[in-house]
N, CA, C and O atoms as a GROMACS GRO file, in nm:
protein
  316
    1UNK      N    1   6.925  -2.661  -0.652
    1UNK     CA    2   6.858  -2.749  -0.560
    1UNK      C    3   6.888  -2.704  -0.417
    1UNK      O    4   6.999  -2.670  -0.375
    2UNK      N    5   6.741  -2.709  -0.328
    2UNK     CA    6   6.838  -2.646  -0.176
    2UNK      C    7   6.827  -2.747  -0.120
    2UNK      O    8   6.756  -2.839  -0.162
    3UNK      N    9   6.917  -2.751   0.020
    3UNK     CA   10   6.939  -2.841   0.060
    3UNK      C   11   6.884  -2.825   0.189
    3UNK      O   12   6.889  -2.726   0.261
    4UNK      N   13   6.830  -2.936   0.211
    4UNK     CA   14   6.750  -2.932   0.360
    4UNK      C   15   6.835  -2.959   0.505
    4UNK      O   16   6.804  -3.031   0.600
    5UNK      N   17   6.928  -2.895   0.490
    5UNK     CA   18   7.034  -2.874   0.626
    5UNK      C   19   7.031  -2.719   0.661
    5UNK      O   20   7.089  -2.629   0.600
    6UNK      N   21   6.979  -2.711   0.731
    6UNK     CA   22   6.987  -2.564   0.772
    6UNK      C   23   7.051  -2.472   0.827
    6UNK      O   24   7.042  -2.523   0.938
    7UNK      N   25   7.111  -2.374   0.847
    7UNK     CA   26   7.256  -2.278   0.912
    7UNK      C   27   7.197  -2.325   1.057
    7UNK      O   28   7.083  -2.355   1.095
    8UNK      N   29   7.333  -2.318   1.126
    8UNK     CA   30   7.315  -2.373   1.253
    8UNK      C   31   7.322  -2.275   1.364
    8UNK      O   32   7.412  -2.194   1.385
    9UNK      N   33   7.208  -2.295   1.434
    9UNK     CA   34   7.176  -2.266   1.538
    9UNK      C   35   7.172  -2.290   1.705
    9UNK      O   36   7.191  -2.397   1.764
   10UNK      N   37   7.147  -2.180   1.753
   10UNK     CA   38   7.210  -2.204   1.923
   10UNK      C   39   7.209  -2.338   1.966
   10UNK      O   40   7.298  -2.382   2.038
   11UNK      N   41   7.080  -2.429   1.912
   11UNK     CA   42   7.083  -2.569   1.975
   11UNK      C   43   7.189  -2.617   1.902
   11UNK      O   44   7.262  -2.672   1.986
   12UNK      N   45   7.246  -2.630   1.778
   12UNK     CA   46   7.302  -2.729   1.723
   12UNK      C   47   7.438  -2.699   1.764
   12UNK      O   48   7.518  -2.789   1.742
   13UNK      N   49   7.503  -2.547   1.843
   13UNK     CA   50   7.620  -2.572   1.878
   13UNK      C   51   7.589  -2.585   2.030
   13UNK      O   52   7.684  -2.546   2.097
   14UNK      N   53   7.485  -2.627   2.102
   14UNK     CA   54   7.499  -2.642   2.253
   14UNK      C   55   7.520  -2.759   2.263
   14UNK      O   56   7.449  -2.814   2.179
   15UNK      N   57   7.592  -2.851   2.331
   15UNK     CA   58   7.554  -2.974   2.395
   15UNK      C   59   7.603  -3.015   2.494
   15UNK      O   60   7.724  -3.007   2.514
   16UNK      N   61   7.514  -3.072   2.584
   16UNK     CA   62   7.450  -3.112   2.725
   16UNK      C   63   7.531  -3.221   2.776
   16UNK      O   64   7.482  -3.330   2.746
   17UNK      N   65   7.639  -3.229   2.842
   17UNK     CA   66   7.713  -3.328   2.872
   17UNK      C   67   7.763  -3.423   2.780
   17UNK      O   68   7.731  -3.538   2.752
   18UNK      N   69   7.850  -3.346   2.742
   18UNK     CA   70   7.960  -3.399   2.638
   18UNK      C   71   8.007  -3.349   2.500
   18UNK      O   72   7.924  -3.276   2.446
   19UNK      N   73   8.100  -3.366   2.443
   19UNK     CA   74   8.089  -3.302   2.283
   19UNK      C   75   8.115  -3.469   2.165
   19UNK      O   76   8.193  -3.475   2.070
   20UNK      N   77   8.042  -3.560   2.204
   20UNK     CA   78   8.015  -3.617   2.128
   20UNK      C   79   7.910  -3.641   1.988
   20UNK      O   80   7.904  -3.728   1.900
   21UNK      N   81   7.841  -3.532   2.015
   21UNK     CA   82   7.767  -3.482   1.881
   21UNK      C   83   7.783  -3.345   1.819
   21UNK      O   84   7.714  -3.286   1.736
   22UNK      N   85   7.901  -3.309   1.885
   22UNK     CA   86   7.962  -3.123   1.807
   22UNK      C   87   8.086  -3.183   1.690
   22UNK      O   88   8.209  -3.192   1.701
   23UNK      N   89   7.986  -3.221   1.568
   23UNK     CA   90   8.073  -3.228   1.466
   23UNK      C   91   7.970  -3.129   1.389
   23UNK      O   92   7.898  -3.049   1.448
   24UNK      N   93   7.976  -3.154   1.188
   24UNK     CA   94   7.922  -3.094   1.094
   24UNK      C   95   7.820  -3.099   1.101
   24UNK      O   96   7.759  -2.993   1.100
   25UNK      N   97   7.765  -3.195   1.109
   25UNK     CA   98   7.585  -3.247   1.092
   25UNK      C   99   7.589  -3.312   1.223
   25UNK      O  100   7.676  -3.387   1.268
   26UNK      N  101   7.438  -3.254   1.300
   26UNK     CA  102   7.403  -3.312   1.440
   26UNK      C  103   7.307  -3.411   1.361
   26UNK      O  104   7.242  -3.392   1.259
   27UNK      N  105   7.322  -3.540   1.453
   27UNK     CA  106   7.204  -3.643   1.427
   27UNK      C  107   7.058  -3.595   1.352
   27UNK      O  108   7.014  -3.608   1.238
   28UNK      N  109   7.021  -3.549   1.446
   28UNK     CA  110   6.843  -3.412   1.428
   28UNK      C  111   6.803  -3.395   1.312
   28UNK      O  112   6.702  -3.430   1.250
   29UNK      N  113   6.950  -3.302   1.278
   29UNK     CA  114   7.000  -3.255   1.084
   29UNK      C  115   6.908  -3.397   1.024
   29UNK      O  116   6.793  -3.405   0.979
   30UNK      N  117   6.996  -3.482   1.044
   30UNK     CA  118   6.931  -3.628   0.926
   30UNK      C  119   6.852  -3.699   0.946
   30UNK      O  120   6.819  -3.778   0.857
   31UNK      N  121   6.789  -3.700   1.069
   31UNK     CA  122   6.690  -3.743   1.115
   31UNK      C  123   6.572  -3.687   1.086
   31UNK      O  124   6.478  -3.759   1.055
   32UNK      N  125   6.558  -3.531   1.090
   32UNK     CA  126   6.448  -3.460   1.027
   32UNK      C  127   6.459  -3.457   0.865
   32UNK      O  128   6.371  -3.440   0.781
   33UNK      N  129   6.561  -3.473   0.856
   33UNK     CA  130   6.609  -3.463   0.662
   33UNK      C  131   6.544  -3.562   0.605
   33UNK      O  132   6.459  -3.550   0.517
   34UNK      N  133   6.588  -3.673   0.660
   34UNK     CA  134   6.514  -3.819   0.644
   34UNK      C  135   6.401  -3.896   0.675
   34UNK      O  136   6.362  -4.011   0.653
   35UNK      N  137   6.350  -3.766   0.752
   35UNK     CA  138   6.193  -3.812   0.765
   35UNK      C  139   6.216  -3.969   0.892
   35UNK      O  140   6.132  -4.057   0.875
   36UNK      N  141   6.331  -3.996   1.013
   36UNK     CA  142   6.321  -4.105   1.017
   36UNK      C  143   6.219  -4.108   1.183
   36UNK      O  144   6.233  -4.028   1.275
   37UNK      N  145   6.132  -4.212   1.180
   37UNK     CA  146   6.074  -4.219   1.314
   37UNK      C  147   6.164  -4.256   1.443
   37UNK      O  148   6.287  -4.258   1.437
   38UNK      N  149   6.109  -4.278   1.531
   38UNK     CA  150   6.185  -4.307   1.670
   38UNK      C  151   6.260  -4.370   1.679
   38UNK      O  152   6.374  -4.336   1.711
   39UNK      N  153   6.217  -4.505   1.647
   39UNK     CA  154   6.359  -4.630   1.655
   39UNK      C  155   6.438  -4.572   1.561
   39UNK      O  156   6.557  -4.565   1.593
   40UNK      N  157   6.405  -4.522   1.441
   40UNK     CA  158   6.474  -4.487   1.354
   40UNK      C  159   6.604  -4.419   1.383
   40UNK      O  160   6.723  -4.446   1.366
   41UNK      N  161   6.545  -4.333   1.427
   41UNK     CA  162   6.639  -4.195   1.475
   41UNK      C  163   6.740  -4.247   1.571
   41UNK      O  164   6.863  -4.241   1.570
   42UNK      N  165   6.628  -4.318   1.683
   42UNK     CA  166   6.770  -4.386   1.760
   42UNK      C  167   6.875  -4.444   1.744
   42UNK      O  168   6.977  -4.427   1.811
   43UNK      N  169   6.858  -4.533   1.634
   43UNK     CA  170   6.936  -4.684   1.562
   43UNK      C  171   7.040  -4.564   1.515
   43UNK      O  172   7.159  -4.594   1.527
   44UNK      N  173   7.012  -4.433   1.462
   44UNK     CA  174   7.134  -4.329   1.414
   44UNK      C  175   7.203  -4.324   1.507
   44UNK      O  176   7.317  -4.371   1.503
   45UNK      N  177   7.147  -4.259   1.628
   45UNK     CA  178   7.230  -4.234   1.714
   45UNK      C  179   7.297  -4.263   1.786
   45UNK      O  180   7.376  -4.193   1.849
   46UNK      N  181   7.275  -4.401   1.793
   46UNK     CA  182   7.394  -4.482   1.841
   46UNK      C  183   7.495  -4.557   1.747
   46UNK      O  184   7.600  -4.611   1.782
   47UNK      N  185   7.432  -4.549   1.594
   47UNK     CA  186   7.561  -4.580   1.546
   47UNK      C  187   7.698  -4.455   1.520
   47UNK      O  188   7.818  -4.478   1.510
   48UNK      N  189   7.610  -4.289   1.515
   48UNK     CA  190   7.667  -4.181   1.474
   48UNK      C  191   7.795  -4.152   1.654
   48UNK      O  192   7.891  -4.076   1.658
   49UNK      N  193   7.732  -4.260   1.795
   49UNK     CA  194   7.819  -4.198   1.860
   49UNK      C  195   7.897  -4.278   1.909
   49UNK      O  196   8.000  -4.231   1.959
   50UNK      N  197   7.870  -4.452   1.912
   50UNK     CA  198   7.909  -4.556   1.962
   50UNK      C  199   8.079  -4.536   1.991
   50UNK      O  200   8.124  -4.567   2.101
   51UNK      N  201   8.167  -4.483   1.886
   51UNK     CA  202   8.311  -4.458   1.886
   51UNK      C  203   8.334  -4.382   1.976
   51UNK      O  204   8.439  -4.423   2.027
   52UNK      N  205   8.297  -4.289   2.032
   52UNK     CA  206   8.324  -4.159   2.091
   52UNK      C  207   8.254  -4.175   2.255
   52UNK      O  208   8.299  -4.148   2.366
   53UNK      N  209   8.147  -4.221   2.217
   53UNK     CA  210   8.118  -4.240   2.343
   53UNK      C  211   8.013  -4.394   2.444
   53UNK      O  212   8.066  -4.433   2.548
   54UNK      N  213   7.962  -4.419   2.427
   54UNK     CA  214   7.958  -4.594   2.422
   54UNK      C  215   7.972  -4.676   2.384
   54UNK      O  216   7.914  -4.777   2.425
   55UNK      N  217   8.037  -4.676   2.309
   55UNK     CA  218   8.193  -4.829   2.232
   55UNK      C  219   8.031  -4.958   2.244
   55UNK      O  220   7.913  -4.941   2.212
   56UNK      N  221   8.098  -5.070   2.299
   56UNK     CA  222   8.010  -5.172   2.245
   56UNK      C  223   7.863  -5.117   2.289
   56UNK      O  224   7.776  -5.111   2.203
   57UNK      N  225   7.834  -5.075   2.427
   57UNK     CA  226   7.718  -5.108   2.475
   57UNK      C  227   7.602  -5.021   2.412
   57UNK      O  228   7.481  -5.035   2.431
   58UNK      N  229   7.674  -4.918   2.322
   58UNK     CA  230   7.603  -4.820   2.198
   58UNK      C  231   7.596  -4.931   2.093
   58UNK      O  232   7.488  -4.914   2.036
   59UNK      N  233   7.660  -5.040   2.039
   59UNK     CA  234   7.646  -5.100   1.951
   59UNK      C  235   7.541  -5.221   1.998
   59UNK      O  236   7.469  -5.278   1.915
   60UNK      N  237   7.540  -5.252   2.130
   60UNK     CA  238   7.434  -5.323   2.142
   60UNK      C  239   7.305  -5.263   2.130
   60UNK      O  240   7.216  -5.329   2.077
   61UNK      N  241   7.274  -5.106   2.187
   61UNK     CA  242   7.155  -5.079   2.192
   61UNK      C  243   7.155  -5.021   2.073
   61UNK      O  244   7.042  -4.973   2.060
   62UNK      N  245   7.236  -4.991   1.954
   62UNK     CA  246   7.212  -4.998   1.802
   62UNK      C  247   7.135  -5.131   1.769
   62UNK      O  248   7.044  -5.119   1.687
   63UNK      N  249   7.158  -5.256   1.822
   63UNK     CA  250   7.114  -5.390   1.752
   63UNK      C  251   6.990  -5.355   1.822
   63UNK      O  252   6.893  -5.345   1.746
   64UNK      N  253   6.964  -5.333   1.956
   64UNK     CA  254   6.853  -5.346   2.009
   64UNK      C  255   6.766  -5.280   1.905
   64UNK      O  256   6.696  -5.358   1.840
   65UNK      N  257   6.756  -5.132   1.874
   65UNK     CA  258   6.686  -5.048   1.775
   65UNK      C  259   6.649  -5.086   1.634
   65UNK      O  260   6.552  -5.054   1.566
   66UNK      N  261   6.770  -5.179   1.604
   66UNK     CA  262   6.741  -5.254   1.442
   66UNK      C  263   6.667  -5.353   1.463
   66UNK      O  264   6.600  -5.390   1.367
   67UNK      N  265   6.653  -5.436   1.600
   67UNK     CA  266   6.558  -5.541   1.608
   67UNK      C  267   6.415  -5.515   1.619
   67UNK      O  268   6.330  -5.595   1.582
   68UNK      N  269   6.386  -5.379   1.681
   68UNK     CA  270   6.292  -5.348   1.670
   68UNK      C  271   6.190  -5.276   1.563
   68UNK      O  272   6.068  -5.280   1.546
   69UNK      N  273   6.304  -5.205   1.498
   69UNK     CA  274   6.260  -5.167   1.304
   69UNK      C  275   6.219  -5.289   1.240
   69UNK      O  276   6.122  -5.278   1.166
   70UNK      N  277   6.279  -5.423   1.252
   70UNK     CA  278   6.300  -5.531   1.156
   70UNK      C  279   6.112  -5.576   1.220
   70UNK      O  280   6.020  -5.558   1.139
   71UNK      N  281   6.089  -5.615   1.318
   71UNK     CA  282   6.004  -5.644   1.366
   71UNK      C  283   5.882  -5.578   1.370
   71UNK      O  284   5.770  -5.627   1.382
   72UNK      N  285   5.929  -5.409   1.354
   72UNK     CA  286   5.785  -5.337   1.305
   72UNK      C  287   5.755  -5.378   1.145
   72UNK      O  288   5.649  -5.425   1.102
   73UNK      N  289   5.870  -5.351   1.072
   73UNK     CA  290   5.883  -5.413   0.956
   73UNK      C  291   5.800  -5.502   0.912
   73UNK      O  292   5.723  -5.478   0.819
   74UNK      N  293   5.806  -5.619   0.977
   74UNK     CA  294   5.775  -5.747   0.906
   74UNK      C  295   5.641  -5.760   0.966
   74UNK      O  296   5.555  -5.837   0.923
   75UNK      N  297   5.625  -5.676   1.075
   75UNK     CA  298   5.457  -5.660   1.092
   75UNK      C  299   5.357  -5.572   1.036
   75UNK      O  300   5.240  -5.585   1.073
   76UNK      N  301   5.392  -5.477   0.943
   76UNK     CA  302   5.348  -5.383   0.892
   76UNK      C  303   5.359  -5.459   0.736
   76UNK      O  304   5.267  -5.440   0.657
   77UNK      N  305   5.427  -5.510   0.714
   77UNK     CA  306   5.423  -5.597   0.564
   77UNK      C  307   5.307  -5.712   0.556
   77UNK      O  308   5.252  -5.748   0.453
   78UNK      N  309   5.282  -5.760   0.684
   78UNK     CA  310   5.203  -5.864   0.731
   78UNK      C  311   5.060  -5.817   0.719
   78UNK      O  312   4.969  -5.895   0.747
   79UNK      N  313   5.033  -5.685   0.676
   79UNK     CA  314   4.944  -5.638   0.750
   79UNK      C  315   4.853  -5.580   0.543
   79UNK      O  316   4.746  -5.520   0.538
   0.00000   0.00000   0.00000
């Protein structure tokens, strides 16, 4: 089975003010892996950095991003 993580490249070891996303897997990795859309992706990324680098106010704009999935959600079910 292959796995859809790919050998890493110049972008995945550059990063742009700060090394809060230079671990194994960059966000991107699972975000494209997972097929996830915008809020989607975002709601990752602030839960994947909240520790490291915006403590609560990453966890608020994590809630912000889930409120807005929940709400596309329940309008797209509506539909």
């Amino acid at each position: 089975m292959e796995s859809s993580v790919t050998e890493p490249t110049f972008t995945d070891s550059k990063q742009v003010g700060g090394s809060h996303y230079l671990k194994a897997i960059q966000p991107w990795d699972i975000i494209d892996a997972w097929d996830l859309d915008f809020w989607e992706g975002n709601a990752l990324k602030y839960l994947l950095r909240y520790k490291e680098k915006g403590g609560l106010q990453d966890l608020d704009k994590l809630q912000h991003y889930l409120d807005k999935i929940r709400q596309n959600y329940a309008n797209e079910s509506q539909t």
